[in-house]
VEXGU-82479 format. One record per atom (N, C-alpha, C, O): atom name; residue number from 1; residue in one letter; y, z, x. Coordinates in nm, 3 decimals. Atoms other than C-alpha are relative to their C-alpha. Layout:
// VEXGU-82479
[CA, NUM, a, [Y, Z, X]]
...
//
This chain:
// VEXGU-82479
[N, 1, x, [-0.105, -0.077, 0.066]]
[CA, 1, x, [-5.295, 9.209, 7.070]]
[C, 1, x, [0.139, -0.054, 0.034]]
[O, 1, x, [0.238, -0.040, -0.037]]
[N, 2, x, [-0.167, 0.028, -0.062]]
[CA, 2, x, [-4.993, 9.067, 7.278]]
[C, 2, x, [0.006, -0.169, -0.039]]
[O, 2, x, [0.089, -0.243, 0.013]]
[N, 3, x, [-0.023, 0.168, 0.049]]
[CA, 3, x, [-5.049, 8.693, 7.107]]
[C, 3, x, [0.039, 0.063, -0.096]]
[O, 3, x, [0.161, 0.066, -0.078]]
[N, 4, x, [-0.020, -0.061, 0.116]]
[CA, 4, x, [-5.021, 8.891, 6.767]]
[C, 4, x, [0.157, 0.057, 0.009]]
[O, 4, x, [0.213, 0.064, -0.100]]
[N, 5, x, [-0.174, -0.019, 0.002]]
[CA, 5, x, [-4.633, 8.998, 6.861]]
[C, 5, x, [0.039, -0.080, 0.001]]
[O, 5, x, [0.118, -0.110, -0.088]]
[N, 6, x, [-0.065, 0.091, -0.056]]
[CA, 6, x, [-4.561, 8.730, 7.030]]
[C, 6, x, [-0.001, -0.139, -0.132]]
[O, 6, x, [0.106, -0.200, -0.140]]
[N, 7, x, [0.038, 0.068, 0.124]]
[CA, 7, x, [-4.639, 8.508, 6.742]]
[C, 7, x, [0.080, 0.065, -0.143]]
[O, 7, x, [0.137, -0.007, -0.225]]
[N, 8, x, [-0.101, -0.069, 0.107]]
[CA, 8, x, [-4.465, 8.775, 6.483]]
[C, 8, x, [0.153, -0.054, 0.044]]
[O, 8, x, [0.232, -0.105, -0.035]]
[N, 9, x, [-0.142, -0.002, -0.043]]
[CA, 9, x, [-4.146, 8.743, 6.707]]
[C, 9, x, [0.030, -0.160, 0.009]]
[O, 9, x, [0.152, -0.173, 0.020]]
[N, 10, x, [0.037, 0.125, -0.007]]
[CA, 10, x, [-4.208, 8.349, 6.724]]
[C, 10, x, [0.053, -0.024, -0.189]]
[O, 10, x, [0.137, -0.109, -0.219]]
[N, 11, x, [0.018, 0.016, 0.150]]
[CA, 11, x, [-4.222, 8.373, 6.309]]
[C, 11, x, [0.142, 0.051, -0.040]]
[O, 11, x, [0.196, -0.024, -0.122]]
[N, 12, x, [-0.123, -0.080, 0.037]]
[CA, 12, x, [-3.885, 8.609, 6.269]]
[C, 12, x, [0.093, -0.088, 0.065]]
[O, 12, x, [0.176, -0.142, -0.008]]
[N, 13, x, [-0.120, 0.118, -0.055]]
[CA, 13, x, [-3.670, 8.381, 6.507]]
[C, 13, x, [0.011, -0.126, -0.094]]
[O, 13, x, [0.115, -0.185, -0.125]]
[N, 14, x, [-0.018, 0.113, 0.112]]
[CA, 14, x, [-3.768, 8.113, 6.261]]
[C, 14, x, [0.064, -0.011, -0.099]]
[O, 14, x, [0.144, -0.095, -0.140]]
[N, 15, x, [-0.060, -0.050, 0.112]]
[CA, 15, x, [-3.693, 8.267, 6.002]]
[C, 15, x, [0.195, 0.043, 0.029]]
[O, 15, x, [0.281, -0.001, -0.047]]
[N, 16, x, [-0.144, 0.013, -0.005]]
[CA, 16, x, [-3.332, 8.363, 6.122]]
[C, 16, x, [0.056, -0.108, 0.038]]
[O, 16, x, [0.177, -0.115, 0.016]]
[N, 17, x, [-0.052, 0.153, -0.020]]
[CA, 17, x, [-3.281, 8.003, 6.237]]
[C, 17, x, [0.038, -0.073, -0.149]]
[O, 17, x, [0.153, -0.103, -0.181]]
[N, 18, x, [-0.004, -0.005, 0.137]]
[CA, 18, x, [-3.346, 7.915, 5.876]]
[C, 18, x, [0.071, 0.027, -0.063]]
[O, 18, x, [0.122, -0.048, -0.146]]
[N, 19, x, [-0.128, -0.080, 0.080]]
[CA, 19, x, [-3.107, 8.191, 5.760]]
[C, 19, x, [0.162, -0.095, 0.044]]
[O, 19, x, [0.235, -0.145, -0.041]]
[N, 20, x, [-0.106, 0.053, -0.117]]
[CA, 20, x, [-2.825, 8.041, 6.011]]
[C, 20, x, [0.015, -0.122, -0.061]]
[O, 20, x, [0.131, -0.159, -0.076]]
[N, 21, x, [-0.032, 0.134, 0.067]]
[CA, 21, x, [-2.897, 7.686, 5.830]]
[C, 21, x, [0.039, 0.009, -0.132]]
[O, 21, x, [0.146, -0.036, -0.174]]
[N, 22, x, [-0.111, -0.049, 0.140]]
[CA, 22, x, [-2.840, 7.808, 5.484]]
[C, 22, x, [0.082, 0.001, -0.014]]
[O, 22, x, [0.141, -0.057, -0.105]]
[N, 23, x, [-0.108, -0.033, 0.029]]
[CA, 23, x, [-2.589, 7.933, 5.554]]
[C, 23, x, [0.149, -0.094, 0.015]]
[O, 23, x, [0.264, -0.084, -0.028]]
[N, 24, x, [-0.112, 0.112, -0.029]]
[CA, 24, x, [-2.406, 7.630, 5.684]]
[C, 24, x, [-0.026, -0.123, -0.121]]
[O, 24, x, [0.043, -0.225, -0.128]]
[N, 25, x, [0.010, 0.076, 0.126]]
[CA, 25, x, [-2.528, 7.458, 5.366]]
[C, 25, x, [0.083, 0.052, -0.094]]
[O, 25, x, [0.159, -0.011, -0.167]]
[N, 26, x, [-0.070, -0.085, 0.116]]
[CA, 26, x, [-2.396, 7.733, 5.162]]
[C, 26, x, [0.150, -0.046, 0.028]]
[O, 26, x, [0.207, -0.104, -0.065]]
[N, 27, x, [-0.077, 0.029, 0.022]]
[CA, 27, x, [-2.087, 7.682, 5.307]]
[C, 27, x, [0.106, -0.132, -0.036]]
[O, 27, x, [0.222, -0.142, -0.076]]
[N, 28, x, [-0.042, 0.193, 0.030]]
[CA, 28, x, [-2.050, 7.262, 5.280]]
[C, 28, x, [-0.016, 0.018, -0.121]]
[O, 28, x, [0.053, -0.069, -0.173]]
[N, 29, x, [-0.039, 0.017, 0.143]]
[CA, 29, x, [-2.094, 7.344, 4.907]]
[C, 29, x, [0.084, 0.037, -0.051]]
[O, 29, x, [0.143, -0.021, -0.142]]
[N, 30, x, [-0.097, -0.087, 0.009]]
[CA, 30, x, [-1.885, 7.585, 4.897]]
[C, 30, x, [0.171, -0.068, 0.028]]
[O, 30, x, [0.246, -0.050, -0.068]]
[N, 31, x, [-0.069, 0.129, -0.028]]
[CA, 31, x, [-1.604, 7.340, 5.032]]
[C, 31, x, [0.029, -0.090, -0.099]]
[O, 31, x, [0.125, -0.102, -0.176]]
[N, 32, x, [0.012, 0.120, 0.122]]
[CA, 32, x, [-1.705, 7.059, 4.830]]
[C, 32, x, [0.074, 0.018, -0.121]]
[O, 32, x, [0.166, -0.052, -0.163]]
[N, 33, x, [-0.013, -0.043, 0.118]]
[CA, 33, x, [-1.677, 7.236, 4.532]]
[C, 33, x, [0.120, 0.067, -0.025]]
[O, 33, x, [0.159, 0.072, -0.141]]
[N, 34, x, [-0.114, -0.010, 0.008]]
[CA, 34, x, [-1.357, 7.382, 4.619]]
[C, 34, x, [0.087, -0.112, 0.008]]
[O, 34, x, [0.194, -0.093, -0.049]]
[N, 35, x, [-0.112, 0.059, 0.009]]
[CA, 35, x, [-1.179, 7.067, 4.687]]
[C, 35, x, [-0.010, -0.096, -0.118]]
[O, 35, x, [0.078, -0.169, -0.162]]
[N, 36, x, [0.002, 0.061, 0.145]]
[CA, 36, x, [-1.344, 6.929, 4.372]]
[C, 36, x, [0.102, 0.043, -0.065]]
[O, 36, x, [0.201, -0.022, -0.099]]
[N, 37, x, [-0.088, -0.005, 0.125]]
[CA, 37, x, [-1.194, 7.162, 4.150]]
[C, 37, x, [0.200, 0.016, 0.080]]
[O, 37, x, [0.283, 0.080, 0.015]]
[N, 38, x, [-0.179, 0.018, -0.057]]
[CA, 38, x, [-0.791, 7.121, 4.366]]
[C, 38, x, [0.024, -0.155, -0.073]]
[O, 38, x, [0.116, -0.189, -0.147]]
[N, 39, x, [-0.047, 0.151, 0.041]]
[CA, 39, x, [-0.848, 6.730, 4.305]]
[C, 39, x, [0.035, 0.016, -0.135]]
[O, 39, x, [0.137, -0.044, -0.169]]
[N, 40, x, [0.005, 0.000, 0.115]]
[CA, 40, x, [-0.895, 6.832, 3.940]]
[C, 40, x, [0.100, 0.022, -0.076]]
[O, 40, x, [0.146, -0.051, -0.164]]
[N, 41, x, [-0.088, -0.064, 0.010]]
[CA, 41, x, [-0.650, 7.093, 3.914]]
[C, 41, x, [0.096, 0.014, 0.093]]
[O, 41, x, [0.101, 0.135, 0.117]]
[N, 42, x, [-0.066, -0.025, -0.121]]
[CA, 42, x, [-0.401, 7.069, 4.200]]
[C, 42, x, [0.096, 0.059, -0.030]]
[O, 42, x, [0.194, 0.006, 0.023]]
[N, 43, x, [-0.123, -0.132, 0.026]]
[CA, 43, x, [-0.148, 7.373, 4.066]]
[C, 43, x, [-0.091, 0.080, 0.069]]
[O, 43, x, [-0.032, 0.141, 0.158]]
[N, 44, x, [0.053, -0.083, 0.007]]
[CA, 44, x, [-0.419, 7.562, 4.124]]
[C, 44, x, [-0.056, 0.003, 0.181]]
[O, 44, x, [-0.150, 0.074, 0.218]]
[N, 45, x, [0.062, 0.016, -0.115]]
[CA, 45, x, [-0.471, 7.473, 4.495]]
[C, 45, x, [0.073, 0.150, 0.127]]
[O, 45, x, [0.024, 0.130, 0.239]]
[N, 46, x, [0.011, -0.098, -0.081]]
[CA, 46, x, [-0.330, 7.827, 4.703]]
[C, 46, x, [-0.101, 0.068, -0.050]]
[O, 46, x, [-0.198, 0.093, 0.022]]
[N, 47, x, [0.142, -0.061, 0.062]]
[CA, 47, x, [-0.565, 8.003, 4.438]]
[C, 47, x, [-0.117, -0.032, 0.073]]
[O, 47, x, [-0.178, 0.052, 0.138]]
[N, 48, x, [0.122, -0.003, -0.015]]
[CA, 48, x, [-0.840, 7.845, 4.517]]
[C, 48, x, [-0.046, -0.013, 0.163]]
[O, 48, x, [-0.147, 0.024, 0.222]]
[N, 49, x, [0.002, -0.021, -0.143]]
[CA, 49, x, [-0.757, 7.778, 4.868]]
[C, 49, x, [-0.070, 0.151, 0.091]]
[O, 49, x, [-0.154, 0.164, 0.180]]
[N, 50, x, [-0.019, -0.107, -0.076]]
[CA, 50, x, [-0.725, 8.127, 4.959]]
[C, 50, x, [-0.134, 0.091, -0.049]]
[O, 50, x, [-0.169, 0.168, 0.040]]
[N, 51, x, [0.160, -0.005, 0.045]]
[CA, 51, x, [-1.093, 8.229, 4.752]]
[C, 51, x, [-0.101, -0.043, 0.085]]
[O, 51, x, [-0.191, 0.030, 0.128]]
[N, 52, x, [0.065, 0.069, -0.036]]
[CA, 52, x, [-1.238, 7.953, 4.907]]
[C, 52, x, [-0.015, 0.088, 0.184]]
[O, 52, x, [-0.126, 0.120, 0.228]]
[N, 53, x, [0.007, -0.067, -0.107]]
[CA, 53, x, [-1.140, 8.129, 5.270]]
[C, 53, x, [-0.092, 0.103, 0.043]]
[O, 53, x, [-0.147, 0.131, 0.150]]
[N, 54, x, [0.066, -0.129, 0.000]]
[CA, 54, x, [-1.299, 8.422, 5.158]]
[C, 54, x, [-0.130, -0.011, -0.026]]
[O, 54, x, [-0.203, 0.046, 0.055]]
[N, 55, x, [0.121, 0.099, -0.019]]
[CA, 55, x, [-1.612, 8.246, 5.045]]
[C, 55, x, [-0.055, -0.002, 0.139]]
[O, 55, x, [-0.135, 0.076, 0.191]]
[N, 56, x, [0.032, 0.087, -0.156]]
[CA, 56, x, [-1.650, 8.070, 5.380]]
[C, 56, x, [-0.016, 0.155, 0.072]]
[O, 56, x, [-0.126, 0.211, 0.075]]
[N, 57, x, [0.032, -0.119, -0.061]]
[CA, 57, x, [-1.589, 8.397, 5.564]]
[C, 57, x, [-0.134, 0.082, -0.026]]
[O, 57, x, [-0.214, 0.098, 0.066]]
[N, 58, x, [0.087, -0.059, 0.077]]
[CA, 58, x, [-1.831, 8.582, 5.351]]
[C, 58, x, [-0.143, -0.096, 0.020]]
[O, 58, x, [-0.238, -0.022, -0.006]]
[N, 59, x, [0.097, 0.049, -0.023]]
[CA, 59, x, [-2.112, 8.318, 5.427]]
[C, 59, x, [-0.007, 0.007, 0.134]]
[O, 59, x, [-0.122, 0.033, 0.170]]
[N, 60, x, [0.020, 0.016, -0.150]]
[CA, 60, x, [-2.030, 8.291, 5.840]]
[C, 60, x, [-0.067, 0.115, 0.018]]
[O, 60, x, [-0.163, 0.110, 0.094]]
[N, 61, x, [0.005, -0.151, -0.028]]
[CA, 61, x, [-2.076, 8.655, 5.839]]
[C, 61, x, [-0.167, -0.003, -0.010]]
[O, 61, x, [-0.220, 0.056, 0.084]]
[N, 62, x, [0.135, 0.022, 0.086]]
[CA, 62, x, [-2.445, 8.588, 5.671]]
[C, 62, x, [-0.110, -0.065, 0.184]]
[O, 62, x, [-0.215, -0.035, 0.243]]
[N, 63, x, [0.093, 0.047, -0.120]]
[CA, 63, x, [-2.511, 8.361, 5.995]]
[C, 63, x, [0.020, 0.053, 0.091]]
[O, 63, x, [-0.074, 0.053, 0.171]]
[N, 64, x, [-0.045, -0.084, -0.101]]
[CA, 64, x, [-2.322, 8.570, 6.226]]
[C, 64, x, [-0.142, 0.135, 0.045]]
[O, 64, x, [-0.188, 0.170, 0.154]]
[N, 65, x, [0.102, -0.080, -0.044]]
[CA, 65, x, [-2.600, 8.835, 6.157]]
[C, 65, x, [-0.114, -0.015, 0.018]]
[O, 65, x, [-0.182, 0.057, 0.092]]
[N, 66, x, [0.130, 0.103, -0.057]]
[CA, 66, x, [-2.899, 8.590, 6.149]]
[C, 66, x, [0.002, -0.046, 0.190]]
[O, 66, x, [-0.091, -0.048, 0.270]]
[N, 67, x, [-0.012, -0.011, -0.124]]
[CA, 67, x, [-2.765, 8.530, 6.477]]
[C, 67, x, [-0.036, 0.102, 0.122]]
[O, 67, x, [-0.111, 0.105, 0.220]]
[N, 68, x, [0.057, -0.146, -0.068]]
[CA, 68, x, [-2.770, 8.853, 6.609]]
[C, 68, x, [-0.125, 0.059, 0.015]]
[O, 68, x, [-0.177, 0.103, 0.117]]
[N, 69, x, [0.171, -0.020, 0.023]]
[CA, 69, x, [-3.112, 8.928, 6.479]]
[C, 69, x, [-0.063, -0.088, 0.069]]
[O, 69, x, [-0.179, -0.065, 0.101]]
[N, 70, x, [0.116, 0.095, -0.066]]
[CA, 70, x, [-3.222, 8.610, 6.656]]
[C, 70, x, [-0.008, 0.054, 0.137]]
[O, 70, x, [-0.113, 0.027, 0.195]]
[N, 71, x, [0.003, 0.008, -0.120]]
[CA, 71, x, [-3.130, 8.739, 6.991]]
[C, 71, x, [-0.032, 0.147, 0.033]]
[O, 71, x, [-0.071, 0.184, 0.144]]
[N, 72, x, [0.106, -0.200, 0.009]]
[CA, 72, x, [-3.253, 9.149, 6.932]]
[C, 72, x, [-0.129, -0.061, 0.011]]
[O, 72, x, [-0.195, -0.052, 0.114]]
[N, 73, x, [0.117, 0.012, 0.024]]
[CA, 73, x, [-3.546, 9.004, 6.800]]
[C, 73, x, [-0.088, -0.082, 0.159]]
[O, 73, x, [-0.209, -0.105, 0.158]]
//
């Protein structure tokens, strides 16, 4: 019975490790794709700057709690 947790809790850490990498993918696109469209459009670069912040924030937060969960769990 105590391999059967230990093995669940083994499977869930993975899984928020996982989450935690996403999320640092999510945000290198997220990036990318913002300084694409500045090169494109560069009037438009506090706009998208200041989106893009919020973006980024809005994904750390994602690993911030994958994090947390890794170390409850």
């Amino acid at each position: 019975m105590e391999l059967d947790v230990d093995s669940a809790r083994l499977i869930a850490k993975g899984l928020c490790t996982v989450t935690m990498g996403g999320s640092g993918i999510g945000e290198g696109y997220l990036i990318g794709k913002t300084i694409e469209a500045i090169g494109r459009n560069p009037k438009l670069e506090g706009n998208l700057f200041t989106k893009m912040f919020i973006g980024v924030a809005l994904a750390e937060s994602t690993a911030i709690y994958a994090l947390v969960a890794f170390f409850i769990v």
